[in-house]
Legacy VTK file of the C-alpha trace (Angstrom):
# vtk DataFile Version 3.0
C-alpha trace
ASCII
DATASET POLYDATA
POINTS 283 float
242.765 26.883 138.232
246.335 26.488 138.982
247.816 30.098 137.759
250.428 28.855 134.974
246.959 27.360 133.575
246.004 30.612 132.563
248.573 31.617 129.650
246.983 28.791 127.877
246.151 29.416 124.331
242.530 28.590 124.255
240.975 29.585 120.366
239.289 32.647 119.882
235.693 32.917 118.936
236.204 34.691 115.140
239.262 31.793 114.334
239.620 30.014 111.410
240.222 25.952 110.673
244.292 25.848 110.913
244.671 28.771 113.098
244.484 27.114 115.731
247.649 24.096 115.801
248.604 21.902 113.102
250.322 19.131 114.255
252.355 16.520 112.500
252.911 12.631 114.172
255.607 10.495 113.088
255.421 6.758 114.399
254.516 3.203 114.587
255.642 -0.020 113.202
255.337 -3.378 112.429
255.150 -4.234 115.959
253.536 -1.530 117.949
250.429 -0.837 116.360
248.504 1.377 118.648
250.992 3.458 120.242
251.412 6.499 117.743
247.409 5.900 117.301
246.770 7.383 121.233
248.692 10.614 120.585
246.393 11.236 117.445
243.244 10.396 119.399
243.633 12.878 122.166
245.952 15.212 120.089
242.757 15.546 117.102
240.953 16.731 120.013
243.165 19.425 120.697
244.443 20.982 117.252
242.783 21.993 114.339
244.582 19.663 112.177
246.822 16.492 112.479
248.645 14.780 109.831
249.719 10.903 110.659
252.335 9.206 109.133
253.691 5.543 110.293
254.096 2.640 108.133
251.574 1.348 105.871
249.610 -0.899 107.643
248.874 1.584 110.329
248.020 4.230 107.735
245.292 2.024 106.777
244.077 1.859 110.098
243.822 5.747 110.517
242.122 5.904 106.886
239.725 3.478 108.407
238.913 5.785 111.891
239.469 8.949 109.663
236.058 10.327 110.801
237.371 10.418 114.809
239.455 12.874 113.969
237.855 15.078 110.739
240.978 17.080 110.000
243.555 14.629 110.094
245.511 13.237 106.978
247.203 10.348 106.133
250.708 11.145 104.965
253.099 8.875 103.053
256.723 9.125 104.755
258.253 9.411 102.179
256.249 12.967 101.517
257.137 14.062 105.026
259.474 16.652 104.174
256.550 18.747 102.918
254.488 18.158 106.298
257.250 19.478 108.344
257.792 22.673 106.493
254.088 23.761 107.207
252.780 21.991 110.215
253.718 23.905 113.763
254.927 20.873 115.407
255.989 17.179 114.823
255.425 14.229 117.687
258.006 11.489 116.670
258.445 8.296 118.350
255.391 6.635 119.947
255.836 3.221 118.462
259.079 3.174 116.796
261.000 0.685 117.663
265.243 0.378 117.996
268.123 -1.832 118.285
270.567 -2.375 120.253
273.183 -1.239 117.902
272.302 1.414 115.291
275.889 1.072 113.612
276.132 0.168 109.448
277.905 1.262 106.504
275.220 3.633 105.298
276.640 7.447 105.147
274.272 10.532 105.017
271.502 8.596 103.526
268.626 10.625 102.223
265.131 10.140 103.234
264.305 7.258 100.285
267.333 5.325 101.055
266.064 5.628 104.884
262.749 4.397 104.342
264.258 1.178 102.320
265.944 -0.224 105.233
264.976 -3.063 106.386
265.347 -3.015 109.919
263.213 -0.896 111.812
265.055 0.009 114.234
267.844 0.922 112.265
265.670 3.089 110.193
263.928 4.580 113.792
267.879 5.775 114.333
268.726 7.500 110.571
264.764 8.980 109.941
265.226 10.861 113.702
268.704 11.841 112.909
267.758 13.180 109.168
264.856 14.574 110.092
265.896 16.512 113.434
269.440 17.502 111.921
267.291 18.822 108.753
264.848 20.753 110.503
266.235 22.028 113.889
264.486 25.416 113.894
261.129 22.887 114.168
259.089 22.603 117.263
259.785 19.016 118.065
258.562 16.700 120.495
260.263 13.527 120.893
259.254 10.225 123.001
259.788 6.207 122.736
261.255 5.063 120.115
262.771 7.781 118.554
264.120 9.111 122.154
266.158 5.422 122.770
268.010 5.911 119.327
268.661 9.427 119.259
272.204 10.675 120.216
271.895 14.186 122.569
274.431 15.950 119.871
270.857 15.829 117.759
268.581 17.787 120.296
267.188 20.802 118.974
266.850 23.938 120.866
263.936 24.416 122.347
262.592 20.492 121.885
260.553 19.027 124.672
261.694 15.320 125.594
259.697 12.738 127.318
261.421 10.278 128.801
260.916 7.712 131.841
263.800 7.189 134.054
265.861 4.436 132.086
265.008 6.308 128.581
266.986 9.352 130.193
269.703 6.845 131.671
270.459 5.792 127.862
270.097 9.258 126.254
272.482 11.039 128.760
274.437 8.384 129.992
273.796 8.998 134.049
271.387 7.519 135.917
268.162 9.719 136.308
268.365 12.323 139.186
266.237 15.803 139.386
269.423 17.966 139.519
270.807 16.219 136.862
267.600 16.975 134.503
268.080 20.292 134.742
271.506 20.284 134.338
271.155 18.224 131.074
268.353 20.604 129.710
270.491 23.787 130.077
273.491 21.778 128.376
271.446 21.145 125.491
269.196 24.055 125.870
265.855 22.066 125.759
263.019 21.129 127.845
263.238 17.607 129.411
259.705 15.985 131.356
260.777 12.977 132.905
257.584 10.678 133.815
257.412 9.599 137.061
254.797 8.693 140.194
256.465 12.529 139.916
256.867 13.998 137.211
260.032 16.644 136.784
260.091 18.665 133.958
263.183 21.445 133.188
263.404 24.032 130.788
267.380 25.523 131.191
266.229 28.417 133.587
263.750 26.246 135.832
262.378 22.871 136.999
259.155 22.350 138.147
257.769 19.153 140.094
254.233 17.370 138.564
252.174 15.268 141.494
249.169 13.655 141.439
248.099 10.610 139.156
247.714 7.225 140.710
249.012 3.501 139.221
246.369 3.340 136.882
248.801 5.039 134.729
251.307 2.805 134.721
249.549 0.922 132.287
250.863 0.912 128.428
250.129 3.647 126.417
249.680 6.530 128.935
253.022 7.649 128.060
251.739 8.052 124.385
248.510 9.593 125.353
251.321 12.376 127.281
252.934 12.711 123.892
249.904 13.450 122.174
248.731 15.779 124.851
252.296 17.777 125.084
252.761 17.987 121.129
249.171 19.134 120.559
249.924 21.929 123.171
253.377 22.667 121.903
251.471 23.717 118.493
250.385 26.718 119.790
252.363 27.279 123.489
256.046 28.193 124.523
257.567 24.779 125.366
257.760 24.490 129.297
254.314 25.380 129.460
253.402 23.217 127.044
255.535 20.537 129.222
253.675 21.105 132.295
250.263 22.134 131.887
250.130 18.841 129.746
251.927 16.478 132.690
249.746 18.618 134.886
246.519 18.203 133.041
247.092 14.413 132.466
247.684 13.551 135.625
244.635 14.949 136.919
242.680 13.236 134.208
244.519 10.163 135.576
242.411 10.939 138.766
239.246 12.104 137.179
239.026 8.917 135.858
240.222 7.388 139.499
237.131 9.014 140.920
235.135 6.818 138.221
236.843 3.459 137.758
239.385 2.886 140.219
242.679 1.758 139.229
240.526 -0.052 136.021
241.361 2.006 132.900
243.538 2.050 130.503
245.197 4.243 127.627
242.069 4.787 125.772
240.078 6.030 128.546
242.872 8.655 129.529
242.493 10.091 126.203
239.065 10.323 126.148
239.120 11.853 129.332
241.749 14.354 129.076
239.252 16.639 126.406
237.251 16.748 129.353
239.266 17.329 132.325
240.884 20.383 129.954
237.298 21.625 129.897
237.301 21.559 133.396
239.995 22.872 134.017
240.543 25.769 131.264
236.891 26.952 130.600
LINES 1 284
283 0 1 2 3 4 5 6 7 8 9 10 11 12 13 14 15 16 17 18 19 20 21 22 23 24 25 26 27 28 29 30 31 32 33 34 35 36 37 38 39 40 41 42 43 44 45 46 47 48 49 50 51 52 53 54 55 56 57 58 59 60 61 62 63 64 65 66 67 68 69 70 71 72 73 74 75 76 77 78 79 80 81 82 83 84 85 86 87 88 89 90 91 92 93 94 95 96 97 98 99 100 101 102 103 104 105 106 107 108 109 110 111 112 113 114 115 116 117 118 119 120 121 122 123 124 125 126 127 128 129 130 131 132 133 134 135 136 137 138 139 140 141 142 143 144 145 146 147 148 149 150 151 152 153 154 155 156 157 158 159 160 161 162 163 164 165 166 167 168 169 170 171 172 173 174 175 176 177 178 179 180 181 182 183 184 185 186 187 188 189 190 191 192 193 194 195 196 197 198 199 200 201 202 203 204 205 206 207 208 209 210 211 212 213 214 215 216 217 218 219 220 221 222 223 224 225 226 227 228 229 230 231 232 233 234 235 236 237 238 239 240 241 242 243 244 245 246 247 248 249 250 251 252 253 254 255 256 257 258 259 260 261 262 263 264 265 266 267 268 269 270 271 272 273 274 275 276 277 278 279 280 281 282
């Protein structure tokens, strides 16, 4: 076992349902369905307890595969400010989508008058703003969608990010380099894990460089699987561990799965086979 491995929280024997992570996921849309739906799968597998919320029609869907994940429930958005307040961390993003300009008239809306716009991306750019400018003392994770329409005066302290190389390019405005993660995770006093063939993730004391994988994993929906993976690990973890044990452990479940099927999987077999490369590696 690599040592940093070690510190992490693994439940104790005499624990309780709860004690053990609650985590709450905030995505999807109209047009990406299934995105937000990996970071439940592996994340359920993780925490004691996830609550989902996303539009309608994907709520359905998680009513539907309810049993897969026991524990979770289906929450309204408009009902999120009550998740937040008792759930340990909150994954938004994966599927959200965004425009290319997030300007209009509306000032300070609250969260009804978000969730009555029209426009999805435009409502992708007010719900992250409200919601991370409401609730900065959160643990927050934040990937996709909500990452591309976020401005970097918005970051929390001590949020994880989890962007590729062009996501960071928009957010900070400079094209990606490792010096200058670091450089933007002290300035905002974060933790940054920028995917890559490898991946670099900074806290604003240290950087630490992910290998392994292989381009099986370039395949949609790995990068939501991560999400899942990082959030359900940031329930219970101190951020830049929870940042690279889960690029660490993903990756080699990226080449567990090598060892079995080639280059021939895809999002759903990570996340089925990260439970079992963390048993591997943990227990």
């Amino acid at each position: 076992m690599d040592n940093f491995l070690k510190n992490i929280y693994l439940p104790s024997k005499d624990s309780h349902k709860g004690q053990n992570g609650r985590l709450l996921i905030i995505g999807g849309s109209h047009l990406f369905h299934s995105a937000s739906l990996w970071s439940l799968k592996v994340a359920s597998r993780i925490v004691d307890l996830v609550h989902y919320s996303s539009i309608p029609e994907n709520n359905k869907i998680v009513q539907k595969l309810k049993e897969e994940f026991r524990d979770g429930i289906v929450v309204p958005r408009s009902e999120i400010d009550n998740y937040i307040q008792e759930d340990d961390c909150i994954l938004i993003g994966p599927g959200m989508v965004r425009t290319e300009n997030p300007k209009s008239e509306i000032r300070n809306p609250n969260l009804n008058e978000i969730l009555e716009i029209e426009d999805e991306g435009l409502q992708t750019y007010y719900l992250t703003k409200y919601l991370l400018q409401k609730y900065p003392q959160k643990r927050w994770v934040i990937d996709a969608g909500a990452l591309q329409m976020m401005e970097p005066a918005w970051i929390p302290a001590n949020a994880i990010l989890t962007p590729h190389h062009l996501e960071f390019k928009r957010l900070f405005g400079r094209d990606y380099t490792p010096q200058l993660v670091g450089e933007e995770a002290k300035k905002h006093n974060c933790i940054i894990l920028v995917k890559g063939k490898q991946d670099i993730v900074c806290s604003p004391k240290e950087c630490k460089t992910i290998k392994g994988g292989n381009a099986g994993m370039t395949k949609g929906g790995t990068g939501d699987v991560l999400a899942g993976l990082v959030s359900a690990l940031y329930c219970k973890n101190d951020p830049f561990l929870s940042a690279t044990a889960a690029s660490y452990i993903n990756k080699k479940a990226g080449e567990d799965l090598f060892k079995k099927m080639g280059y021939f999987f895809n999002a759903s077999d990570l996340a089925d086979q990260i439970p079992q490369t963390m048993n591997k590696l943990l227990l």
